[in-house]
C-alpha angles and dihedrals in degrees: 000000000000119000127184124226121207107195122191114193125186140172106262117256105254092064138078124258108202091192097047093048089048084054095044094053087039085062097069081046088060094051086252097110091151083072114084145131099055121182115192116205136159129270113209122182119194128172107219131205102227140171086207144000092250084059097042077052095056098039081057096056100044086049089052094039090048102047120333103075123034098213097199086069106021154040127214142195133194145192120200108202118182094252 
């Protein structure tokens, strides 16, 4: 079966995000100062071969865990969807 992975990663919390502050200070600039606090992350789409979705699930972490997210720096979520 084929299954699609939508991945969110973001920097974790605790650390500073120099392009989501630049946006965040851009947004007075652009007369929207109710807007603040912007966090800029990645959005990664795959399409996986699995028997199941618990082991599309699991091909997707490792995946994450292997190259696609440095957690040190960042979190990540995920939905798997039959495609």
């Amino acid at each position: 079966m084929k299954f699609k992975a939508e991945i969110d990663v973001m920097p974790l919390d605790a650390l500073l995000d120099p392009q989501g502050k630049a946006v965040s200070q851009s947004m007075e600039n652009l007369g929207l100062p109710e807007i603040s606090n912007v966090r800029i992350g990645k959005h990664i789409r795959l399409f996986i071969e699995a028997g199941s979705k618990e082991e599309a699930i699991a091909k997707t972490e490792d995946a994450c865990k292997k190259l696609l997210v440095n957690q040190i720096m960042e979190q990540y979520t995920f939905e798997i969807e039959e495609a």
